[in-house]
C-alpha positions as CSV (number, residue, x, y, z in Angstrom):
1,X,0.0,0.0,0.0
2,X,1.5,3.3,-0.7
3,X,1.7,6.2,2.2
4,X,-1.2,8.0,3.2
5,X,-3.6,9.9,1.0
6,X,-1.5,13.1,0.1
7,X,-3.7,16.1,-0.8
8,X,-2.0,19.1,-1.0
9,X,0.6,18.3,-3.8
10,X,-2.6,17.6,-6.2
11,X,-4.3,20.4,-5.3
12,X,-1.1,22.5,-5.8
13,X,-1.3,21.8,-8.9
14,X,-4.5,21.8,-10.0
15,X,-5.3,25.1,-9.0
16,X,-2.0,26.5,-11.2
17,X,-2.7,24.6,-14.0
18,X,-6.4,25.8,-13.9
19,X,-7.2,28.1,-12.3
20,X,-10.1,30.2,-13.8
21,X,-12.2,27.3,-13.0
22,X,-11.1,27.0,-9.6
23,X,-11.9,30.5,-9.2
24,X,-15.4,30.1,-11.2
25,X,-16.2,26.9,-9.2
26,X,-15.6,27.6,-5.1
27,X,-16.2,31.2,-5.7
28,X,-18.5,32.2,-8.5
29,X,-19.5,35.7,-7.2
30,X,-16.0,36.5,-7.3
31,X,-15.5,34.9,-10.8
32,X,-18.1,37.0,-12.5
33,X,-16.4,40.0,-11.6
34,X,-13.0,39.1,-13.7
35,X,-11.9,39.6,-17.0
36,X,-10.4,36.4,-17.4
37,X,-9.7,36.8,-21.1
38,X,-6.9,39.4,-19.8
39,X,-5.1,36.5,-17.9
40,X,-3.5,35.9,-14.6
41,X,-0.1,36.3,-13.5
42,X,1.0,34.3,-10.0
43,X,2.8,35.8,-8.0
44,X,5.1,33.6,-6.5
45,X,7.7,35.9,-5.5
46,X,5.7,37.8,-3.8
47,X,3.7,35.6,-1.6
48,X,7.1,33.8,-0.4
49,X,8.2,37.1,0.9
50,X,5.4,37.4,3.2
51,X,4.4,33.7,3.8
52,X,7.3,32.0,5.2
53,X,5.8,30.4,8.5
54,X,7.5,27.2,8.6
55,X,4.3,24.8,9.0
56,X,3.4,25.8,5.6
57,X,3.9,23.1,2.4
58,X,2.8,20.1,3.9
59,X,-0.5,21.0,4.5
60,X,-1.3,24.3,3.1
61,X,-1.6,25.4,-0.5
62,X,-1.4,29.0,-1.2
63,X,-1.6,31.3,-4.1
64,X,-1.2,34.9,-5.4
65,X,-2.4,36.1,-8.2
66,X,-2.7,39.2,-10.0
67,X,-6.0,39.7,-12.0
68,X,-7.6,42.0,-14.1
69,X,-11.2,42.9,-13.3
70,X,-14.1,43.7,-15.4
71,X,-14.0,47.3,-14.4
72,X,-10.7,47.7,-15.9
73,X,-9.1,47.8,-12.6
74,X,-6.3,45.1,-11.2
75,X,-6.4,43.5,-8.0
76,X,-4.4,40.9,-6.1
77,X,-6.0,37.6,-5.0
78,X,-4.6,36.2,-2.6
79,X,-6.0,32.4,-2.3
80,X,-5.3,30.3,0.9
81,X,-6.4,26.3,0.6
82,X,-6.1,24.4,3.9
83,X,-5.9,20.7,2.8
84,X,-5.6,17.8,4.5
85,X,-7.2,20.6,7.5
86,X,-8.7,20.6,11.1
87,X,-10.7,23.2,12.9
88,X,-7.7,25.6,13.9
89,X,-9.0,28.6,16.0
90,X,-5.9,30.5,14.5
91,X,-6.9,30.1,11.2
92,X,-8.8,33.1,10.9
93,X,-6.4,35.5,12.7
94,X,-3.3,33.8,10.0
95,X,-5.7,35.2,6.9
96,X,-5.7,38.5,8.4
97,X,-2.0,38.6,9.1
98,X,-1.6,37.5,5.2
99,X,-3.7,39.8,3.8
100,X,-2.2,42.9,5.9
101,X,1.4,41.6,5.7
102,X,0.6,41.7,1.4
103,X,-0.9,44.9,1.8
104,X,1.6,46.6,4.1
105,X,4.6,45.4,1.0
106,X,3.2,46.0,-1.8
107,X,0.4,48.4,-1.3
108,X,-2.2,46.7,-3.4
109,X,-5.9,46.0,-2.9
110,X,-6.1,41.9,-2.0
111,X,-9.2,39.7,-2.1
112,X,-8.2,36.9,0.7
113,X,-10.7,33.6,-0.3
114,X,-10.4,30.4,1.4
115,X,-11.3,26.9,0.7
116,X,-12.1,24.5,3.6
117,X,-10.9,20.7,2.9
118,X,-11.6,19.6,6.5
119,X,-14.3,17.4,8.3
120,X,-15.6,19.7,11.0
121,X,-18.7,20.5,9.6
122,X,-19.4,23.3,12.2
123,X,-16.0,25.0,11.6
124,X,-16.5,27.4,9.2
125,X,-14.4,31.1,9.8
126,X,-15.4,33.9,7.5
127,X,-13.7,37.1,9.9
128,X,-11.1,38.0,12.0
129,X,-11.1,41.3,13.8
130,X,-10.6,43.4,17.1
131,X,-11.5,46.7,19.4
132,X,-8.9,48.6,21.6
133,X,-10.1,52.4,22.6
134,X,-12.3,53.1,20.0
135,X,-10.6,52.0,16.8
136,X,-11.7,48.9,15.3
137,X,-10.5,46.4,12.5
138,X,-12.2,43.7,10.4
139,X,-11.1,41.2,7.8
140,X,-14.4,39.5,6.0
141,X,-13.2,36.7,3.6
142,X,-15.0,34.4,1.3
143,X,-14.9,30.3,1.9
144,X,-16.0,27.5,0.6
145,X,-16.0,24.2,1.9
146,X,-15.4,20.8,0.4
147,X,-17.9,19.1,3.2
148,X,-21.0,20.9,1.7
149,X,-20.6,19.2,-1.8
150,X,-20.6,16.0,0.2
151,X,-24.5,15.8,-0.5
152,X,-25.0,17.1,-3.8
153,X,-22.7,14.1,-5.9
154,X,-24.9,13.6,-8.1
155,X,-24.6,17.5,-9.6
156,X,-20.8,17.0,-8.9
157,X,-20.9,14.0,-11.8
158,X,-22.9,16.4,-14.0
159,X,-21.1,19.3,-13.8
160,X,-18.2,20.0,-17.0
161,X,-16.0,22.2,-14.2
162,X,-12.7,20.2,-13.7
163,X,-13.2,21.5,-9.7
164,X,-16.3,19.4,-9.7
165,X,-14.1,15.8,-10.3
166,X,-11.1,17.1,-8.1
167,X,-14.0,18.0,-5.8
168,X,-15.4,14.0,-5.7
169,X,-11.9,12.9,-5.9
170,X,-11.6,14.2,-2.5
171,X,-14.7,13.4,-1.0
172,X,-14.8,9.8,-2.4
173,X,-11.3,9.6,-1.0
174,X,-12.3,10.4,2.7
175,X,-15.3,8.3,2.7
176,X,-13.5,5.4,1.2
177,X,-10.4,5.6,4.1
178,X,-11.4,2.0,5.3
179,X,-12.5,0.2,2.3
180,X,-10.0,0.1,-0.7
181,X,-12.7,-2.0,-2.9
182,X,-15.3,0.6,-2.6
183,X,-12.3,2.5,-3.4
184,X,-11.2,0.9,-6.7
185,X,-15.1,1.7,-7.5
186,X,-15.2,4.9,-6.7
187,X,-11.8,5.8,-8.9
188,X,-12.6,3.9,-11.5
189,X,-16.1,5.5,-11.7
190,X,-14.4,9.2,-11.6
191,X,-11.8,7.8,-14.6
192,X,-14.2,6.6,-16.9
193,X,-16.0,10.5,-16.2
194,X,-12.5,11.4,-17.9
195,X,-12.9,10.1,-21.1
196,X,-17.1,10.8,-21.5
197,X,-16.4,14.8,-21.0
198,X,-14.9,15.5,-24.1
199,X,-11.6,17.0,-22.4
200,X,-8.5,17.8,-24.9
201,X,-5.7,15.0,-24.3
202,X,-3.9,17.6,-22.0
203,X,-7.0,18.2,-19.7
204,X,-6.9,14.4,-19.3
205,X,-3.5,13.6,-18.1
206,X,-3.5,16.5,-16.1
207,X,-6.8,15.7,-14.1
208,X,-6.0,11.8,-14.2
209,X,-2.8,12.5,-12.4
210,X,-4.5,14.7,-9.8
211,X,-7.2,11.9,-9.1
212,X,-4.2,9.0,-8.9
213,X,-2.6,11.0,-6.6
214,X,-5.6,11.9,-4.4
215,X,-6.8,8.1,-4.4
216,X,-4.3,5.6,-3.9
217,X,-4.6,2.3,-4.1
218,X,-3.2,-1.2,-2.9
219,X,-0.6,-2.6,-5.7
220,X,-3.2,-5.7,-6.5
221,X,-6.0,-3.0,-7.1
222,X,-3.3,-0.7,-8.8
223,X,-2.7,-3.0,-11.8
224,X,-6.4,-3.9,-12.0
225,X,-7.2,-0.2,-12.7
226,X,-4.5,0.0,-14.8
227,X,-5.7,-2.7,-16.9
228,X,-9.1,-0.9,-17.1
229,X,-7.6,2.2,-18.7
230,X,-5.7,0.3,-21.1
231,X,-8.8,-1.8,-22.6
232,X,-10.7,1.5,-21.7
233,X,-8.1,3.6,-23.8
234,X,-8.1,0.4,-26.4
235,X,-12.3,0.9,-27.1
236,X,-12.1,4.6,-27.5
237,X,-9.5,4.7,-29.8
238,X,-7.8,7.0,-26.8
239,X,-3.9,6.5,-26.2
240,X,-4.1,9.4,-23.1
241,X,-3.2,8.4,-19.8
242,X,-1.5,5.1,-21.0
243,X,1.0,7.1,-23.6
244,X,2.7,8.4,-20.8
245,X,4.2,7.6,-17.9
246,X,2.1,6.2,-15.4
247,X,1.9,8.3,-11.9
248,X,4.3,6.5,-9.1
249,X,7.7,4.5,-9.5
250,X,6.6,2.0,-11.9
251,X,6.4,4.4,-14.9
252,X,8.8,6.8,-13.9
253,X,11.6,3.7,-13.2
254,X,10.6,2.3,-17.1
255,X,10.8,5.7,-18.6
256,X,14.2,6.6,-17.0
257,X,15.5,3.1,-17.8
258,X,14.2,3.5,-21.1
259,X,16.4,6.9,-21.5
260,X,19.2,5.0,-19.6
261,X,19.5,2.7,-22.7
262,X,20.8,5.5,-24.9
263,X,22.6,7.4,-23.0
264,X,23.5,5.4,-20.0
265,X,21.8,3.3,-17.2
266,X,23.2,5.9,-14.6
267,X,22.1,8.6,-16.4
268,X,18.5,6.5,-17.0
269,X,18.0,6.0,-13.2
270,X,18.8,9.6,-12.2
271,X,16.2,11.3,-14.8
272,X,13.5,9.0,-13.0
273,X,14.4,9.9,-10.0
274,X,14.1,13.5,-11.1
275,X,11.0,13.5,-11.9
276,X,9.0,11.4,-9.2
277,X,11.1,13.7,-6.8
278,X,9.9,16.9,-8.6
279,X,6.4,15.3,-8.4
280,X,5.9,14.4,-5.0
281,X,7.5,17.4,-3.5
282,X,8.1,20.1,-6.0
283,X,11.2,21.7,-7.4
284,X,14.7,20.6,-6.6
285,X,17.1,22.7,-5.3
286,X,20.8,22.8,-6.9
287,X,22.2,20.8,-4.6
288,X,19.8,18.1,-4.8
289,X,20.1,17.9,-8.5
290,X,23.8,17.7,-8.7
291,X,23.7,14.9,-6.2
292,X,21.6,12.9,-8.4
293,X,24.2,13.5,-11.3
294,X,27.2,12.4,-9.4
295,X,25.4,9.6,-7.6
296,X,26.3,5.8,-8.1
297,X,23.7,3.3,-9.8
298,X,23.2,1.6,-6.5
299,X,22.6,4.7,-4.9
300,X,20.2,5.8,-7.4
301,X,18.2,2.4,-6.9
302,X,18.3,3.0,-3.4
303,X,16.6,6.3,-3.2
304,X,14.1,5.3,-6.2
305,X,13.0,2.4,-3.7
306,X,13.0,4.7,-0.6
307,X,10.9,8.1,-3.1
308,X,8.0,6.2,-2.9
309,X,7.0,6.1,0.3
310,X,9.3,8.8,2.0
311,X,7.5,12.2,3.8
312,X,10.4,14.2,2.7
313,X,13.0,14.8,0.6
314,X,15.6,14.6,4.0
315,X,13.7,10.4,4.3
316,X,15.0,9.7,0.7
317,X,18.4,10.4,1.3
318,X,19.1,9.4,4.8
319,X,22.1,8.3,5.6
């Protein structure tokens, strides 16, 4: 069985790689007042300078971006997403100190929104705010939380919004925690979805990868589901998922061996490793990537077997 359901590096990267829809799904009232056919820019830069509490990346998955509104205006929007979450009574005062600590730097109007992934169904914080002598300050902010889609799958199936499968992805994921048949169901179900709606080939991988991620399965059910896709991909006359590499170490071990074979096993084994590391926690730094290109093949093996399962980048190369 692989490690526990991981949330926020899907999530992470659904959002960037659409994230019009995310905006036009969780927060429609928003959405309607953006030109989106100006574009976004993120600002990455930026929201590193002012976000740099160290419990952040494991569980949290933050965005800024720079928008262009209907009005002809610009505005900042600064989106927060607490995944894998529990009720946290300092989760409303950390928005605030986010959206001021933006504001105070850069001296731009910032729309703080916030999407709830957590079970407490009473937990919901919109404001954070406080009195001393007189002068007063509030911070209302927009949520939306993944909970309250819990009984409205049937729309969630029905609906062409990519946010609406990431959305049952999820859900389906935490109701199906104890039973990895209902699971294999469940995934399957959602996979099928990816191949009725029509989705360019890109849109496909994209969104398959998220839901793989998201809803992991034991290595028995893993190759069943596999097969599925590939008799699936066989009928529709649809070589998508199954004409690249498949998400995990199987895939990404074949495809690096595959390069190994012209220009050199070492070389092979280091590309794979690459690219499952950049995948299950982001970019490498400089030192990271030149230890892969000076490391031995055995090494290389070693921390292929150990990327799989390890929390950290620090549990694939200990000593």
């Amino acid at each position: 069985m692989d490690s526990p359901d991981d949330y926020d590096s899907p999530w992470k990267e659904a959002v960037e790689s659409y994230f019009p829809e995310f905006i036009e799904f969780y927060f429609p009232d928003a959405s309607q007042q953006i030109d989106w056919a100006r574009g976004h820019v993120f600002l990455d830069q930026e929201l590193r300078a002012v976000v740099q509490d160290a419990e952040l990346g494991k569980r949290f998955v933050d965005k800024l971006a720079k928008l262009a509104l209907r009005d002809g205006s610009e505005r900042w929007v600064y989106v927060h997403l607490e995944v894998q979450g529990s009720a946290q009574a300092e989760f409303a005062e950390r928005m605030f100190v986010y959206h001021y600590r933006l504001f105070d730097r850069y001296r731009q109007p910032v729309a703080s929104l916030a999407l709830l992934a957590d079970t407490t169904a009473s937990w919901r914080p919109t404001q954070f705010g406080y009195q001393a002598l007189g002068c007063s300050i509030e911070l209302n902010f927009p949520t939306a939380k993944l909970l309250d889609y819990a009984t409205h799958q049937d729309q969630l199936y029905q609906n062409p919004n990519p946010f609406a499968l990431v959305t049952l992805a999820h859900l389906l994921t935490q109701a199906t925690r104890q039973d990895m048949n209902a699971r294999f169901v469940a995934k399957w179900k959602l996979v099928q979805l990816l191949y009725q709606r029509g989705w360019d080939k890109q849109r496909v991988i994209d969104l398959f990868s998220v839901l793989d991620w998201m809803m992991r399965l034991p290595e028995q059910l893993k190759r069943s589901l596999w097969h599925n896709i590939e008799v699936l991909e066989e009928q529709e006359k649809m070589r998508y998922v199954t004409s690249v590499e498949q998400i995990g170490i199987e895939k990404g071990l074949l495809q690096g061996r595959q390069e190994g074979r012209m220009t050199g096993r070492a070389e092979g084994e280091a590309y794979a490793l690459r690219r499952l590391l950049q995948k299950r926690f982001g970019p490498l730094s400089e030192d990271v990537l030149a230890r892969l290109q000076s490391a031995s093949i055995d090494e290389l093996e070693l921390w292929l077997d150990r990327a799989l399962d390890a929390d950290s980048l620090a549990g694939v190369f200990a000593q």
